[in-house]
C-alpha positions in Angstrom: -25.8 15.2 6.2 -22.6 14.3 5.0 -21.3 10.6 4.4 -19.9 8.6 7.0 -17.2 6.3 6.5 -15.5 3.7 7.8 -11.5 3.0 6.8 -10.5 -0.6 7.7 -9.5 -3.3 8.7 -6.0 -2.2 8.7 -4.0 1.2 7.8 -1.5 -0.6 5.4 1.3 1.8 4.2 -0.7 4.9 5.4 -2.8 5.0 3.1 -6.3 4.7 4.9 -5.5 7.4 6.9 -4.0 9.7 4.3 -7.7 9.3 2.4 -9.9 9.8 5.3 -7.7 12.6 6.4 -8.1 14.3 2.9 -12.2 13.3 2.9 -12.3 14.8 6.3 -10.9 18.3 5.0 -13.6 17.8 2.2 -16.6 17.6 4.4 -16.9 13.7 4.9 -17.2 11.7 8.5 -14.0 9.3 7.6 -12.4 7.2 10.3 -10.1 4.6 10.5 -9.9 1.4 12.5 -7.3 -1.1 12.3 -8.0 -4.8 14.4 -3.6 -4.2 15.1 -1.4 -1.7 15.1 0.8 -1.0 12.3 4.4 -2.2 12.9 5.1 1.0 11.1 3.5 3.9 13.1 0.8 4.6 10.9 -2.0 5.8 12.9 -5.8 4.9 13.3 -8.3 6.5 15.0 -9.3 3.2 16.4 -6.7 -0.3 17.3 -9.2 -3.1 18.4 -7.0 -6.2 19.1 -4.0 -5.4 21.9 -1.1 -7.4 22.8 -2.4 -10.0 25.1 -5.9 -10.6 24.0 -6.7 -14.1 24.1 -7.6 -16.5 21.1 -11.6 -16.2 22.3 -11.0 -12.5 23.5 -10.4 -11.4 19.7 -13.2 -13.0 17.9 -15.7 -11.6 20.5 -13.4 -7.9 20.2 -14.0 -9.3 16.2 -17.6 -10.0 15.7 -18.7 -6.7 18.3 -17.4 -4.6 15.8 -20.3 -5.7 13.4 -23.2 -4.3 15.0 -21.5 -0.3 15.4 -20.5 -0.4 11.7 -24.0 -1.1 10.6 -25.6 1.7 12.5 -22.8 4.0 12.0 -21.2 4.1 8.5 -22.8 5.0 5.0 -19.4 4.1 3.3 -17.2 0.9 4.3 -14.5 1.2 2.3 -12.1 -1.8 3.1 -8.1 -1.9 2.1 -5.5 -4.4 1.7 -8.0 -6.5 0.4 -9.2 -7.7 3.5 -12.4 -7.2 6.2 -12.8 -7.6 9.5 -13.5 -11.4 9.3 -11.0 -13.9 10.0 -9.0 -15.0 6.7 -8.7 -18.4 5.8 -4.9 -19.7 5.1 -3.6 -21.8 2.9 -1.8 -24.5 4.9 0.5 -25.4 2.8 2.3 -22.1 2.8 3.1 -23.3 6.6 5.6 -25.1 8.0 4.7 -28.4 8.5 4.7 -28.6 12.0 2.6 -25.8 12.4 0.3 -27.4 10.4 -0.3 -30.4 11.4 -1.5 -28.8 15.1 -5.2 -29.3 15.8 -5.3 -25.2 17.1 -4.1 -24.1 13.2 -6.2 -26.8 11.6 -9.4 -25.4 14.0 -8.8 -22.1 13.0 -8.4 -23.0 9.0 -11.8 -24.4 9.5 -13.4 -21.4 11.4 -11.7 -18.6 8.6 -13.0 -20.6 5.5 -16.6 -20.3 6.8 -16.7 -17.0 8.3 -14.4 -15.7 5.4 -16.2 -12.0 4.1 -19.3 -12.7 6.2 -19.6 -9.5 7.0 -18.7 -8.2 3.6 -22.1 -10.2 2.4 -23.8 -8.5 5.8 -22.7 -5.0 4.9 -24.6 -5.7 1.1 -27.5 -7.2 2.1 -28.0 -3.8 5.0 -27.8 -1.6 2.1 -24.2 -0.1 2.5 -22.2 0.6 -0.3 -18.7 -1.0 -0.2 -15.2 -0.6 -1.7 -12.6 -2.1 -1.6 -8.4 -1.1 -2.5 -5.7 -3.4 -3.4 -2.3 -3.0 -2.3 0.2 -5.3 -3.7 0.5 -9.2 -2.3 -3.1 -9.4 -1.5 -4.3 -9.5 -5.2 -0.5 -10.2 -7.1 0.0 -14.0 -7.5 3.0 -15.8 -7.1 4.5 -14.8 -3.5 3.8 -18.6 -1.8 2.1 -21.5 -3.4 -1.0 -22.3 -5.7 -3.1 -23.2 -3.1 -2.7 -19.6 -1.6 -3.1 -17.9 -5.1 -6.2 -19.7 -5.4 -7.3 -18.1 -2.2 -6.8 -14.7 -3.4 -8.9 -15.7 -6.7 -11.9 -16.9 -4.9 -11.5 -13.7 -2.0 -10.8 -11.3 -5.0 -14.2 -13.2 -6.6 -16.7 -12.7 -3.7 -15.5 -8.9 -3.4 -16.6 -8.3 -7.2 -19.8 -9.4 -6.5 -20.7 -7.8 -4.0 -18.9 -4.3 -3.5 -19.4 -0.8 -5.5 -15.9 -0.4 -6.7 -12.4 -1.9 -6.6 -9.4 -0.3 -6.5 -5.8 -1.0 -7.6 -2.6 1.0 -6.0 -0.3 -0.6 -8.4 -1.0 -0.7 -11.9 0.0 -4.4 -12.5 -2.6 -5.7 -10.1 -5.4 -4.7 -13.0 -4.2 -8.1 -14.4 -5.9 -9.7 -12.1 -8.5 -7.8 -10.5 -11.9 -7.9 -12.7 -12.4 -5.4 -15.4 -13.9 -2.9 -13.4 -10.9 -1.9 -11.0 -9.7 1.2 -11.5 -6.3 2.1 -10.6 -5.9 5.3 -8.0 -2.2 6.5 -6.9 -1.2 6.6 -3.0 -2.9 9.0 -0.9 -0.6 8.4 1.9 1.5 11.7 1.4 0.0 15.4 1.7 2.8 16.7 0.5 1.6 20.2 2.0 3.1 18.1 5.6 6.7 17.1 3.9 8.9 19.9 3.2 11.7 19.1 0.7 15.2 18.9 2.3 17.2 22.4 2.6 20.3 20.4 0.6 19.8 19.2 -3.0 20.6 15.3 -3.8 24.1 15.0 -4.7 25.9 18.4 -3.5 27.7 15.9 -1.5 29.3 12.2 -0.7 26.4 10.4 -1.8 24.8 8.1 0.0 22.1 5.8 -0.9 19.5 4.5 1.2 17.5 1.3 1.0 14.4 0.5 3.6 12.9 -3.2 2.6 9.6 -4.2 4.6 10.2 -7.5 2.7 13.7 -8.3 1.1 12.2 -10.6 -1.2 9.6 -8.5 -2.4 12.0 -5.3 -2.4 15.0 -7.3 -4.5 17.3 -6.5 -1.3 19.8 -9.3 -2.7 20.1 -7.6 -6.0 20.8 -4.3 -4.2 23.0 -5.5 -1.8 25.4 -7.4 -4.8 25.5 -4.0 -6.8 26.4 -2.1 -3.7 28.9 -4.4 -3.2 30.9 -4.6 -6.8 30.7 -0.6 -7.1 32.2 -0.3 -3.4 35.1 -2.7 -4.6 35.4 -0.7 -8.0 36.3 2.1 -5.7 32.9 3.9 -6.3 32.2 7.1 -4.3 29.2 6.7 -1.9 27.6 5.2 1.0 25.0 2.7 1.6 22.6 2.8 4.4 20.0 -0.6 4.8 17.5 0.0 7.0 14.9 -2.5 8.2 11.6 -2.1 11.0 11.3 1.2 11.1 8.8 3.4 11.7 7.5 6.4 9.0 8.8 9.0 11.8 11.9 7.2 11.9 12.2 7.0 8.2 11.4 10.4 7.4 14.3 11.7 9.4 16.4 9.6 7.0 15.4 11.1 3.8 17.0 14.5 4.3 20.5 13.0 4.5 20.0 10.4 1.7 21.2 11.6 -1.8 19.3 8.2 -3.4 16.5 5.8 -2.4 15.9 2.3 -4.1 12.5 1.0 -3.5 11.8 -2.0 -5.2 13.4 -4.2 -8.2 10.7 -6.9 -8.4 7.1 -5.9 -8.1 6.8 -3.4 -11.1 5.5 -0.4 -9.6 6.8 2.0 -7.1 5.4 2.1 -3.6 4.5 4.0 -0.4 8.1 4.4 0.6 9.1 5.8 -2.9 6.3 8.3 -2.2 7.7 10.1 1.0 11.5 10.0 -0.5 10.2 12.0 -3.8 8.2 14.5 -1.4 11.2 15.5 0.3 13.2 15.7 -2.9 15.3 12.6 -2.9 15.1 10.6 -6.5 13.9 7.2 -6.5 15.1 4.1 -8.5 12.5 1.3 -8.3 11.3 -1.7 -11.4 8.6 0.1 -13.3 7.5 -2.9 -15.9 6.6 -0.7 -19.0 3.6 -3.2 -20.0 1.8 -1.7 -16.8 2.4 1.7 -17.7 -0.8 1.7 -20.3 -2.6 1.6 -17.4 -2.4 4.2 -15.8 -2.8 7.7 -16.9 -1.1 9.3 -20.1 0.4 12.1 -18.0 1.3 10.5 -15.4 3.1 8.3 -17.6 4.9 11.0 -19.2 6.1 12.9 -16.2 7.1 9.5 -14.0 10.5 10.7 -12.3 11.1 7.0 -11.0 14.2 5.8 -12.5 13.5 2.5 -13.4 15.8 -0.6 -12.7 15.6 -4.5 -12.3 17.7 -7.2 -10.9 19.7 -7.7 -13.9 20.3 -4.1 -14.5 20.7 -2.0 -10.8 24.1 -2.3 -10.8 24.5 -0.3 -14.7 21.9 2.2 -13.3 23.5 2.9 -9.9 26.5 2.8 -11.2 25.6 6.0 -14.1 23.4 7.8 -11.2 26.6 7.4 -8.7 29.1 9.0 -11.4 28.3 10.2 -15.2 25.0 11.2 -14.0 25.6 12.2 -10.4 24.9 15.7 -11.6 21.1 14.9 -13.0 20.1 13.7 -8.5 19.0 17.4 -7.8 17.0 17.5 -10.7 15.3 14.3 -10.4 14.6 15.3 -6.6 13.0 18.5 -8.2 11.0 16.5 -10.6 10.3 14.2 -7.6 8.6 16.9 -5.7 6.1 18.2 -8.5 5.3 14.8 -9.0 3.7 14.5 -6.0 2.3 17.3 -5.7 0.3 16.5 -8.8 -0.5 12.8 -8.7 -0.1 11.8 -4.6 -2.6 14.7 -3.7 -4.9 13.6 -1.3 -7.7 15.8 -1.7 -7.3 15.2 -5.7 -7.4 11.7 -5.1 -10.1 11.8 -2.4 -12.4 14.4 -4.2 -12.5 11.3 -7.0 -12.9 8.6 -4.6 -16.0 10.6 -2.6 -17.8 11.0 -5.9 -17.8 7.5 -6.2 -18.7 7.1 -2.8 -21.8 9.3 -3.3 -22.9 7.6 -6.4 -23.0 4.0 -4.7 -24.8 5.8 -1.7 -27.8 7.4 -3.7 -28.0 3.5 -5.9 -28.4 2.0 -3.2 -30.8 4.3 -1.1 -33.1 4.1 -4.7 -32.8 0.2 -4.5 -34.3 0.2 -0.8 -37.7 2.7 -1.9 
C-alpha cells in the first residue's frame, strides 16, 4: 500500500503542492490542505477556513481536522514551520492598541497553550512527521526579541518530536538544529514552464521586480538604483509589481529581460525560480558564507547573479550595458539550472525515502 500524506497547514510559495504533485507521479497518496487560501493562487486540494467564518466557527473548522488526519495520513509533513494549531504571537510586535484589547490578549492565551498540540498528538499516534522551513519562520531578526524567542522555543518542540527538518534556504541551517538538511524548491516542474521564444536582452531591456515584502525583498535599494541609472540616461525599463498572483506573474516573465528577487535575505527564492525556468536571469543577495551548505555542484553552477544593497546599482548598472550581451546566456544557464536542482521528482524521490524510513521506525517501535 503506498504512503499517505498529508501537505499542510498552508501551500507557502507553491511549494507543498509542487512536492505532493511530484510524490503523486511517484506512487504516493500526497494531498495538500491549507486552513486559507494563498493570496497568491497557489492551489490546495483542500481550503478549510473561508471568508466569513466566525472566531468560534474556525477553531471548531480547526480542531475537526484532527480526528481525519489521524486515521488518514502515514506521513504529515508540515511547511512554513507551522501546524494546524493556533500560533501564539508575540504582543509586542503589535501595535499597542491592538494589544491592549481583551479579544487579542484572550487569544495570546488560548495559542500559547494549544501551540503544536497536535504536533505532540501526531507523535504520540505513531505518525512520522516533518517539517520545512521557508524563510521568516525560522530566520531571526524580522520584529522583536520576544518574537525570535518564539520561533526558538517552536523551532525547539519540532526537533523533539518530528523525523526530519528541512531548510529551503541555506542560511536558515544557522539556526535550525544540526540535523536539518537543506532541500531546494520543488515549486517548479520545469517540464510545465517553457522558456520564452525571445532571448533576454535582444531588445529594450526591461527589468522586473515582484516584492511579497519590500522589506524583506530590499525594494528601497532597487528602487534608488533604478532611479540614478534612469537619470544617467541608462537604457531600460522598470516594471514593480506587487499582489499578484503566480498566473499573473508568469505572464510577466516572457517580456522581462531581468528579474531582481531579493537583496537582504541571502538566498534566492520561489520567484527567482519560475523567472530562471522561463529563461530570464536573476540578480538576488546570495551571502557566500551560506554557500558551504549546500551542495558543491550546485554551488558551482549557481546562475544567480549576486548583489546587495550597497552594490545593486554597480551590478545593474554592468548587466544593463557592458554586459548586456551575457542576459541570454545567463537565461540559458538559468534554464539547465532548474532543470537539474528545482526537479520535483529529484527532489521528491529524496524526500519519500526519508518518508519511508521514518514510516518502517516507527511501525517497529509500536510491535
Amino acid at each position: 500500500m503506498s504512503l499517505r500524506v498529508l501537505h499542510c497547514p498552508d501551500v507557502v510559495g507553491g511549494n507543498p503542492p509542487g512536492l505532493a504533485a511530484a510524490e503523486r507521479e511517484l506512487g504516493l497518496e500526497s494531498h495538500t490542505l491549507a486552513l486559507r487560501a494563498s493570496p497568491y493562487g497557489y492551489r490546495a486540494d483542500q481550503v478549510v477556513l473561508h471568508e466569513g467564518d466566525g472566531a468560534f466557527r474556525r477553531e471548531v473548522k480547526r480542531w475537526s481536522l484532527l480526528p481525519r488526519v489521524l486515521r488518514d495520513f502515514d506521513v504529515i509533513h508540515f511547511n512554513a514551520g507551522s501546524t494546524l494549531a493556533p500560533e501564539r504571537v508575540a504582543l509586542d510586535t503589535l501595535d499597542p492598541e491592538r494589544a491592549s484589547r481583551m479579544r487579542t490578549r484572550i487569544w495570546a492565551w488560548y495559542a500559547a497553550v494549544f501551540e503544536q498540540l497536535d504536533l505532540r498528538l501526531l507523535a504520540y499516534a505513531g505518525k512520522a512527521i516533518f517539517v520545512t522551513f521557508q524563510g521568516s519562520d525560522a530566520r531571526p531578526g524580522y520584529a522583536t526579541p520576544a518574537a525570535d524567542e518564539v520561533k526558538r522555543r517552536r523551532i525547539a518542540v519540532f526537533d523533539r518530536y518530528v523525523d526530519g527538518l528541512y531548510a529551503l534556504n541555506p542560511d536558515l541551517l544557522r539556526v535550525l538544529p544540526s540535523r536539518a538538511r537543506f532541500v531546494a524548491y520543488a515549486s517548479v516542474d520545469p517540464r510545465h514552464w517553457e522558456p520564452a521564444r525571445e532571448p533576454a536582452g535582444t531588445r529594450r531591456p526591461l527589468v522586473l521586480h515582484a516584492p511579497t515584502n519590500r522589506e524583506i525583498k530590499g525594494t528601497r535599494f532597487v528602487l534608488d538604483a533604478v532611479a540614478r541609472l534612469q537619470a544617467e540616461g541608462v537604457a531600460f525599463d522598470f516594471q514593480l509589481v506587487e499582489g499578484l498572483t503566480q498566473d499573473e506573474l508568469r505572464a510577466l516573465y516572457p517580456r522581462a529581460d531581468l528579474v531582481v528577487d531579493q537583496l537582504v535575505v541571502g538566498w534566492y527564492g520561489g520567484l527567482a525560480v519560475e523567472a530562471m525556468a522561463t529563461g530570464r536571469p536573476v540578480v538576488a543577495y546570495l551571502r557566500e558564507e551560506d554557500l558551504t551548505r549546500i551542495p558543491p555542484a550546485m554551488r558551482a553552477e549557481l546562475p544567480v547573479v549576486s548583489a546587495e544593497p550597497a552594490t545593486i546599482y554597480d551590478v545593474l548598472r554592468g548587466l544593463l550595458t557592458t554586459r548586456r550581451s551575457e542576459l541570454a546566456e545567463l537565461g540559458r544557464r538559468g534554464r539547465a539550472y532548474v532543470e537539474r536542482w528545482h526537479d520535483p521528482l529529484r527532489i521528491a524521490a529524496e524526500i519519500v525515502a526519508d518518508y519511508e524510513a521514518a514510516v518502517e521506525r516507527r511501525r517497529g517501535r509500536t510491535l
